[in-house]
ZADO-446885 format. One record per residue (C-alpha): x, z, y; residue in one letter; residue number from 1. Coordinates in Angstrom, 3 decimals, m for minus. Layout:
<recs>
REC         px         pz         py   r     k
REC          X          Z          Y   A   NUM
...
</recs>
This chain:
<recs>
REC         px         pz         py   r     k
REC     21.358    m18.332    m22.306   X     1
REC     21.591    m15.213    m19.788   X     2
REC     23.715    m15.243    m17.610   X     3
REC     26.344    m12.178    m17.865   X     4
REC     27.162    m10.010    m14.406   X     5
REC     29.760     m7.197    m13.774   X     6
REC     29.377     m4.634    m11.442   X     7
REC     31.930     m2.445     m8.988   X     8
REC     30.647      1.340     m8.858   X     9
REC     27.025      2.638    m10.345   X    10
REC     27.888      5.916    m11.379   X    11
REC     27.158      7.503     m8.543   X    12
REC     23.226      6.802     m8.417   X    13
REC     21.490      6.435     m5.164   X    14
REC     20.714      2.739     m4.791   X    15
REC     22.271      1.422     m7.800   X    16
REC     19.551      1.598    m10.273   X    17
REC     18.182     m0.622     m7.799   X    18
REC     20.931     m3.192     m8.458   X    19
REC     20.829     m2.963    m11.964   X    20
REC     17.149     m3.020    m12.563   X    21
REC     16.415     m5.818    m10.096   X    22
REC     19.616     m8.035    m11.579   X    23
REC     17.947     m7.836    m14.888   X    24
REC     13.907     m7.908    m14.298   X    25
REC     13.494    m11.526    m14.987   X    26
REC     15.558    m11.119    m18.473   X    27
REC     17.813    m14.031    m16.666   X    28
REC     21.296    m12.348    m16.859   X    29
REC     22.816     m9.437    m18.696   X    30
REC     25.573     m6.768    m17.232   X    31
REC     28.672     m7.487    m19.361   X    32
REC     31.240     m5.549    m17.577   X    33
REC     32.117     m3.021    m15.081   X    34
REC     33.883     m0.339    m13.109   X    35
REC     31.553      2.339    m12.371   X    36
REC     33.237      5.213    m11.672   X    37
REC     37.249      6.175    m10.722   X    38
REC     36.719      9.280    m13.292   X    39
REC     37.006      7.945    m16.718   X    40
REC     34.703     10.048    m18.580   X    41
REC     32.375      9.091    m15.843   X    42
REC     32.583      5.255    m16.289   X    43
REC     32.446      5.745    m19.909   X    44
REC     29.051      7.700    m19.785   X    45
REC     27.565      4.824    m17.305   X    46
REC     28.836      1.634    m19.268   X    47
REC     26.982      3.331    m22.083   X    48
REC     24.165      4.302    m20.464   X    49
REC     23.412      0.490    m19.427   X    50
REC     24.178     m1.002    m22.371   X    51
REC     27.736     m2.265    m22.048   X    52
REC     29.156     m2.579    m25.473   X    53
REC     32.342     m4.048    m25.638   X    54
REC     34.769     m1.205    m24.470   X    55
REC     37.442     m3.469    m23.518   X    56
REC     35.424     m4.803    m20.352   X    57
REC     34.973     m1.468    m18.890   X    58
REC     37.403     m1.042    m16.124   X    59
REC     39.358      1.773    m14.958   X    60
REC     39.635      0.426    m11.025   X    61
REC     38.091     m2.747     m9.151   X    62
REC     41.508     m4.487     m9.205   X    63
REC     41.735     m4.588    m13.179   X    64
REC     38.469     m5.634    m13.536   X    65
REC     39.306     m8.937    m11.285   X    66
REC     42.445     m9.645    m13.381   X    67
REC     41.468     m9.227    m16.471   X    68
REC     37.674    m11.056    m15.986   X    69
REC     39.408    m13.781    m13.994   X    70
REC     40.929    m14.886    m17.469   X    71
REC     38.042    m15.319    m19.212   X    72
REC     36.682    m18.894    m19.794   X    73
REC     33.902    m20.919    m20.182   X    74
REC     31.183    m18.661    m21.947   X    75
REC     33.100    m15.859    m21.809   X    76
REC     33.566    m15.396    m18.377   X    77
REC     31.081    m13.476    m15.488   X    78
REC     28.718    m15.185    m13.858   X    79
REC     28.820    m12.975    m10.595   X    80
REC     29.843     m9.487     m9.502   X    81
REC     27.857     m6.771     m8.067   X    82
REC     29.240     m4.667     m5.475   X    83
REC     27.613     m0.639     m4.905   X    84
REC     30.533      0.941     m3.378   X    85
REC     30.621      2.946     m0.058   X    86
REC     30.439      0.679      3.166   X    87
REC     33.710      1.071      3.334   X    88
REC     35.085     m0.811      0.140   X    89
REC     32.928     m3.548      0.261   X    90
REC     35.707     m5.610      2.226   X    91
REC     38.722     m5.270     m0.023   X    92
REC     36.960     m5.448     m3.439   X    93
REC     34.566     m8.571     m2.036   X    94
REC     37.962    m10.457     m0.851   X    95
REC     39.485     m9.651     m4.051   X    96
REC     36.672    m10.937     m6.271   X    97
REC     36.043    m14.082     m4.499   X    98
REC     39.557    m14.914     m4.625   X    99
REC     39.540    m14.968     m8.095   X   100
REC     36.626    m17.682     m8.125   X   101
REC     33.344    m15.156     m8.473   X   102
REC     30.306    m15.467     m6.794   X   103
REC     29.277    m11.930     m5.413   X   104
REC     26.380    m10.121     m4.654   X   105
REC     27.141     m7.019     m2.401   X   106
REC     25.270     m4.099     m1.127   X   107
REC     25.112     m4.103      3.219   X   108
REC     26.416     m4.161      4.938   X   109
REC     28.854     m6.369      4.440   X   110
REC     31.848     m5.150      5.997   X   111
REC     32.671     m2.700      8.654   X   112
REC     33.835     m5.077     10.884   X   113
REC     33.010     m8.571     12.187   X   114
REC     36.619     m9.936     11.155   X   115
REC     36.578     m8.516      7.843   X   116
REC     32.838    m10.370      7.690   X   117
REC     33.721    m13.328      8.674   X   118
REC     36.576    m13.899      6.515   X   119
REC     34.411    m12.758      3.763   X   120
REC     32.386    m15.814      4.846   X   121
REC     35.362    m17.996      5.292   X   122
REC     36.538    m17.228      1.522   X   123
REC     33.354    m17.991      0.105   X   124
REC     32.693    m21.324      1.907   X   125
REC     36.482    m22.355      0.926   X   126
REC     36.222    m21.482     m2.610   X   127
REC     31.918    m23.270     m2.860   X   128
REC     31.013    m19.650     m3.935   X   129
REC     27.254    m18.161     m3.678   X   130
REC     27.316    m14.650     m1.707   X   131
REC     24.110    m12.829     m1.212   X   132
REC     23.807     m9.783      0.821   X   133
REC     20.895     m7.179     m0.808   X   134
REC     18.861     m6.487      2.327   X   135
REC     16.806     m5.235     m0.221   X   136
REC     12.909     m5.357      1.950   X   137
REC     12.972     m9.338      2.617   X   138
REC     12.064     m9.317     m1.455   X   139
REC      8.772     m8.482     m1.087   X   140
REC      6.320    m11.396     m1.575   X   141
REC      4.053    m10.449      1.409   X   142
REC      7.508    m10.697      4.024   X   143
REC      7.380    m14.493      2.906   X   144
REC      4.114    m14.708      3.204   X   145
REC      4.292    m13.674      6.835   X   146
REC      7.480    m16.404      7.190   X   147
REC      5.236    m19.405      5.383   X   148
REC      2.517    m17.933      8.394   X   149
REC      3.978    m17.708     10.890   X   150
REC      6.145    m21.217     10.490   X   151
REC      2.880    m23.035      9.666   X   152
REC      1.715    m21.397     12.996   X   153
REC     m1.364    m19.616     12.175   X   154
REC     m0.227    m17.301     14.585   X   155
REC      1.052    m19.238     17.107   X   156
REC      3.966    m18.910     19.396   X   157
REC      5.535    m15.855     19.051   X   158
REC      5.324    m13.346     22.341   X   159
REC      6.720    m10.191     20.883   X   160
REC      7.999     m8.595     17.861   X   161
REC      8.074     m4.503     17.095   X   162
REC     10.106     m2.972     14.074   X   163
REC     10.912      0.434     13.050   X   164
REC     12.203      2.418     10.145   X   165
REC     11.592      6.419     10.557   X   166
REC     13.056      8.771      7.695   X   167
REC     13.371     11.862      7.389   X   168
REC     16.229     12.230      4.381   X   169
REC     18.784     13.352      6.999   X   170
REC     17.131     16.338      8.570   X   171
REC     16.872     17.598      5.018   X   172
REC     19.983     17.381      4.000   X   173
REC     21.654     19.053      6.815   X   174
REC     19.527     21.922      5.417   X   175
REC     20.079     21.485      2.177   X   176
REC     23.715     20.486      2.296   X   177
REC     23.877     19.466     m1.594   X   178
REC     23.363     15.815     m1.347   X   179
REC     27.092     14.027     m1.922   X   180
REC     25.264     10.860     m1.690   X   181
REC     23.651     11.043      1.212   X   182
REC     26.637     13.140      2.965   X   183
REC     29.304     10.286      2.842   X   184
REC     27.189      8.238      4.971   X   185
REC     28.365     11.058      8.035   X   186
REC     31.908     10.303      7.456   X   187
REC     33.113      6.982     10.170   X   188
REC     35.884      6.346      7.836   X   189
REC     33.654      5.822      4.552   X   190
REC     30.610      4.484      6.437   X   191
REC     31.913      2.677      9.831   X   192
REC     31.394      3.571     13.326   X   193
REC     27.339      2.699     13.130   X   194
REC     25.215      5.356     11.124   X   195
REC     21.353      4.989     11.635   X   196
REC     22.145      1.367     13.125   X   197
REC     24.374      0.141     10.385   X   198
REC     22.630      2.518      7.406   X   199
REC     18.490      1.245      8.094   X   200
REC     18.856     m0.541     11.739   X   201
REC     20.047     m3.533     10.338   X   202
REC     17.561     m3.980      7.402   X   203
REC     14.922     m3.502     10.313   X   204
REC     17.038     m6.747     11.774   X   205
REC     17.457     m8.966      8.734   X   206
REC     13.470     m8.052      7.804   X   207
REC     12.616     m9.342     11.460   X   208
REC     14.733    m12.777     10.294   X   209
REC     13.309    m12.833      7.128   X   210
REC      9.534    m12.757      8.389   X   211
REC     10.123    m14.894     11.572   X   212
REC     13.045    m16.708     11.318   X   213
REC     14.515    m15.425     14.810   X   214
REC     18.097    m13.496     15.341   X   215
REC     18.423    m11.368     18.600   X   216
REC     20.609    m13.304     20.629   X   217
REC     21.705     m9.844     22.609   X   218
REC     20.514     m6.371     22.528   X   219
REC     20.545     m3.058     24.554   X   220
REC     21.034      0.254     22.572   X   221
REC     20.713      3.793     22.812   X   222
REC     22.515      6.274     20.197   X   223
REC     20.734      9.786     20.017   X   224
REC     23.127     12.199     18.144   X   225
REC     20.704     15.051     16.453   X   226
REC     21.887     17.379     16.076   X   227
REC     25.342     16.951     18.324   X   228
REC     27.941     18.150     16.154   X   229
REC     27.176     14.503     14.190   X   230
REC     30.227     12.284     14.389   X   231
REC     27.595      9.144     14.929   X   232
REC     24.276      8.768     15.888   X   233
REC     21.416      9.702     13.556   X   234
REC     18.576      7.717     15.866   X   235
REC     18.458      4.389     17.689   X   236
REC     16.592      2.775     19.923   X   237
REC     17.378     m1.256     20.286   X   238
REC     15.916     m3.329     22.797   X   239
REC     16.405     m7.157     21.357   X   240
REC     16.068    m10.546     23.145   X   241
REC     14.932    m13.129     20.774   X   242
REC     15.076    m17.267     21.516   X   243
REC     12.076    m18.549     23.676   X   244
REC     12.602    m15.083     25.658   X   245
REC     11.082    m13.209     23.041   X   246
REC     11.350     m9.438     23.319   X   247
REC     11.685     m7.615     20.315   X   248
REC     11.909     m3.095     20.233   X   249
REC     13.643     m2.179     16.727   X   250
REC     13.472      1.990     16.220   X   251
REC     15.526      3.602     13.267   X   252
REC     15.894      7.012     12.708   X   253
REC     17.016      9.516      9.844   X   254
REC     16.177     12.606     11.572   X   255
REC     12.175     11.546     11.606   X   256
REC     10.396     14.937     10.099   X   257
REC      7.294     13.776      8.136   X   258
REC      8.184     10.195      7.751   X   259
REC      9.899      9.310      3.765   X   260
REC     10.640      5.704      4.112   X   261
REC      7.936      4.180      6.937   X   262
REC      9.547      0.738      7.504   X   263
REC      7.121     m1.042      9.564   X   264
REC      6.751     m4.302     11.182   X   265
REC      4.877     m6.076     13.969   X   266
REC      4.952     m9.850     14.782   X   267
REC      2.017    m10.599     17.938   X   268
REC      1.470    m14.422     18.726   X   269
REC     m0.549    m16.383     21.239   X   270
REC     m3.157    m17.052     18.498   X   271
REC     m3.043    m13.949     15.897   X   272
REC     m0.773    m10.941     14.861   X   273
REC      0.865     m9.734     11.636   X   274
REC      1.602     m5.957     10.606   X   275
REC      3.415     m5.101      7.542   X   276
REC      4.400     m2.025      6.082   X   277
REC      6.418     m0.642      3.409   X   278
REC      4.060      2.029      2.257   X   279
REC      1.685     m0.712      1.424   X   280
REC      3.833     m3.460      0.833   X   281
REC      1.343     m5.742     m1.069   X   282
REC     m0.533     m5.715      1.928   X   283
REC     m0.195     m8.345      4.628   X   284
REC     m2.409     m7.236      7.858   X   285
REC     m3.566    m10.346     10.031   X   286
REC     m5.359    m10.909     12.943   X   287
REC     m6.937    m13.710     14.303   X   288
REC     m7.835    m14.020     18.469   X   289
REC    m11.333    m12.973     18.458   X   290
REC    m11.587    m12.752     15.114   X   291
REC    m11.808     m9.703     12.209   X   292
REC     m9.133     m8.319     10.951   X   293
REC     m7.853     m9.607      7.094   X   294
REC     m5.686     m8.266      4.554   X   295
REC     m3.858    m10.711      2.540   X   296
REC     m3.074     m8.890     m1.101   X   297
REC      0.446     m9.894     m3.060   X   298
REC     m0.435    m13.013     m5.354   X   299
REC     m3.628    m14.248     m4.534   X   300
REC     m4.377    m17.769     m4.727   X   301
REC     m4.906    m18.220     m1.106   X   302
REC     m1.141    m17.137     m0.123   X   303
REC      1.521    m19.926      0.475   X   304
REC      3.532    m21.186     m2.701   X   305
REC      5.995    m19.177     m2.236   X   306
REC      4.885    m16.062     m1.529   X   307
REC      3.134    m16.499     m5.069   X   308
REC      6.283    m17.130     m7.065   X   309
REC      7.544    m13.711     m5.667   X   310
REC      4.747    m11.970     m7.287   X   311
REC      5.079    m10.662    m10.808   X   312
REC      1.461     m8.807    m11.823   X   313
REC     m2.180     m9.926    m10.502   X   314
REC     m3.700     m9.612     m7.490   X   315
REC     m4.211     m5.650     m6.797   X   316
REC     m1.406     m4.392     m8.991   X   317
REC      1.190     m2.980     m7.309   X   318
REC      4.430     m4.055     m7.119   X   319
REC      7.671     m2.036     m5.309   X   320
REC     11.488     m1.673     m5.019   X   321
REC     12.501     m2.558     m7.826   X   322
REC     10.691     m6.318     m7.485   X   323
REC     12.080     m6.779     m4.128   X   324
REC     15.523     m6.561     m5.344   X   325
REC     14.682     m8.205     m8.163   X   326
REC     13.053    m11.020     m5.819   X   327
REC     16.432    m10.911     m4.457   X   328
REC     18.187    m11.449     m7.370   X   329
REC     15.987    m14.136     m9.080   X   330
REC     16.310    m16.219     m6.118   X   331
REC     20.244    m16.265     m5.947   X   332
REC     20.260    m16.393     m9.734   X   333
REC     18.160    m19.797     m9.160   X   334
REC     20.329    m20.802     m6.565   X   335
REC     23.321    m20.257     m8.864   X   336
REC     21.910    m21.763    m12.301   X   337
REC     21.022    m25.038     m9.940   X   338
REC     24.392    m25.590     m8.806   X   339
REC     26.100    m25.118    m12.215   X   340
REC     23.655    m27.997    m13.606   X   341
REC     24.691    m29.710    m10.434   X   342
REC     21.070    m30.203     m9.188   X   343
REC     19.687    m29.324     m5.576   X   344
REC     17.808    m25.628     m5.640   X   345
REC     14.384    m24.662     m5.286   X   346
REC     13.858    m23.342     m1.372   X   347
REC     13.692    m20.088     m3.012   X   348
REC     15.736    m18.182     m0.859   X   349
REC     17.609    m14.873     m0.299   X   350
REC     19.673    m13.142      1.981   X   351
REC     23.370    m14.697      2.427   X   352
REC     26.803    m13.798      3.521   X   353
REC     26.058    m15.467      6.416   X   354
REC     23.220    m13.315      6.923   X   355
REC     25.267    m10.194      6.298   X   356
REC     27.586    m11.461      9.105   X   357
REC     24.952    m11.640     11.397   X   358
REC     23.955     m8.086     10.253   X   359
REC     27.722     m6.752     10.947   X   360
REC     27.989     m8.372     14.364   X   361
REC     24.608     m6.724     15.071   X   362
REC     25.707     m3.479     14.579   X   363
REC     28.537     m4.436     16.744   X   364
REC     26.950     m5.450     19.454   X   365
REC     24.416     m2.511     19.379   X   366
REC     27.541     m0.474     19.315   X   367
REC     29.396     m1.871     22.092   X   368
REC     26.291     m1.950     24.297   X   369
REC     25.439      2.310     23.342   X   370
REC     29.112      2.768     24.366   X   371
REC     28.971      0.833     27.922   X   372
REC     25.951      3.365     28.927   X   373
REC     23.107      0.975     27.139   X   374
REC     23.699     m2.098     28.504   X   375
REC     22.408     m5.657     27.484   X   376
REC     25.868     m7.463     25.108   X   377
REC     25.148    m10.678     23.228   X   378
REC     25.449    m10.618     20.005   X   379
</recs>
């Protein structure tokens, strides 16, 4: 039996497809219900468009959805919720939904600030509910790969980590001043007081946790606005210290001409390195001390367990977005069917609420340091 999901927004595209494709690779759950769209013809078109039949079930606003699908029993009822609203909805229609007894799975970050974050993580503990947090890059089977590497130590200790995610999306659309999508992102009431940092900056921090296991414990930032007239900053520059004084230099930018979507990452040790990047994300790059360089390819047999069960086609096929948020999904889905049989998951894991907390007071601190004239606050 699938299980059945609803989802809060869609219509508008951008990321969304993403949700829906990755929630449904594995053929383990079906979308049921939803409220994609404020405009009724709009959420009409959408609900049809993926397949959800019963017209009863799609929603004119978030807050009908919850009362209505909160009555449902047994079979009948929604497995989880999907949240792919602007930044800043994701509080109020998270604390709604997990009042009502849902687990959730919602776009980052998770809130805009670190009160509204924490409570989100407060509710969820309080009512036993899974929360996952789609910071969509740890997916990809060759980011656990470098974890299961780096925590068996074939690298050894770690001395330094570098991370960066260039784009260039915003540069164009200040030219091309047609892309709604992209264009709410400028506004600090729909999209917080963070844009680069909150927007990319903190999937270049989560990925960092997700390979290595480490969290900055503070940082020192520095908010370029280009052009100006931008309300928030369009590039960042983050200098992170990491446990066991490791130094860490994150880089995000939107305004980066010639770069698409050039997330890459860097871990150096005392015995080896590993590079990663998104362009070739089957690809693991590693580096023994005095030795040649390797590259490890997406499900081979001599990659760590893990790292295997992430993989869905044979060694040298490529695999891309839509896997790593399905890798995302699978594993909370896992997490979720193994505490309804009231059994002990895998150690298949994915990003949490707790994880999107960490994310928010990130962005905080990164924030709080740009404003105090780049200065080092804990985080």
């Amino acid at each position: 039996m699938k299980l059945k999901f609803g989802m809060v927004g869609g219509a508008g595209g951008g990321i969304s497809p993403m949700h829906m494709r990755g929630a449904t690779i594995d053929f383990m759950a079906e979308l049921a219900a939803g409220c994609f769209s404020r405009k009724a013809e709009k959420n009409a078109k959408q609900a049809e468009l993926w397949g959800v039949t019963d017209t009863s079930r799609v929603y004119p606003d978030y807050k009908t959805m919850a009362e209505q699908e909160s009555l449902r029993q047994g079979d009948d009822r929604l497995d989880f919720v999907v949240i792919v609203t602007p930044n800043d909805t994701h509080y109020e229609i998270a604390k709604l939904f997990l009042q009502k007894g849902f687990p959730l799975v919602c776009d980052k970050p998770l809130a805009l600030t670190v009160e509204e974050a924490e409570e989100l993580e407060q509710l969820a503990e309080e009512n036993g509910l899974l929360f996952a947090v789609t910071y969509t890059y740890s997916g990809y089977a060759m980011i656990r790969q470098a974890r299961e590497m780096i925590e068996h130590g074939d690298i050894g200790e770690i001395t330094y980590i570098n991370a960066e995610y260039p784009q260039e999306w915003l540069s164009l659309a200040l030219v091309q001043e047609n892309s709604a999508n992209a264009m709410w992102r400028l506004d600090p009431k729909q999209a917080g007081k963070s844009q680069a940092t909150a927007d990319i900056g903190t999937h270049i921090e989560y990925l960092v946790k997700a390979a290595t296991g480490l969290s900055p414990k503070r940082v020192l930032a520095k908010f370029d606005h280009i052009p100006p007239t931008l309300a928030m900053e369009s590039n960042t520059t983050i200098l992170c210290e990491y446990p066991n004084n490791v130094t860490g230099l994150l880089w995000a930018s939107q305004i980066a001409i010639g770069q698409e979507c050039d997330l890459r990452l860097r871990v150096f040790g005392t015995k080896g390195a590993i590079e990663w990047q998104h362009q070739d994300a089957n690809r693991l790059k590693v580096t023994k001390l005095g030795g040649p360089v390797q590259y490890y390819s997406a499900d081979s047999p001599y990659n760590y367990p893990e790292s295997v069960r992430l993989s869905r086609t044979n060694p040298g096929h490529p695999e891309g977005l839509f896997e790593a948020f399905g890798n995302i999904y699978r594993s909370f889905m896992e997490n979720l069917i193994a505490r309804r049989e009231g059994r002990e998951p895998e150690s298949f894991t994915y990003p949490t609420v707790a994880d999107g907390v960490d994310g928010v007071r990130f962005i905080d601190a990164c924030v709080k340091s740009n404003e105090n004239g780049s200065v080092w606050v804990d985080v």
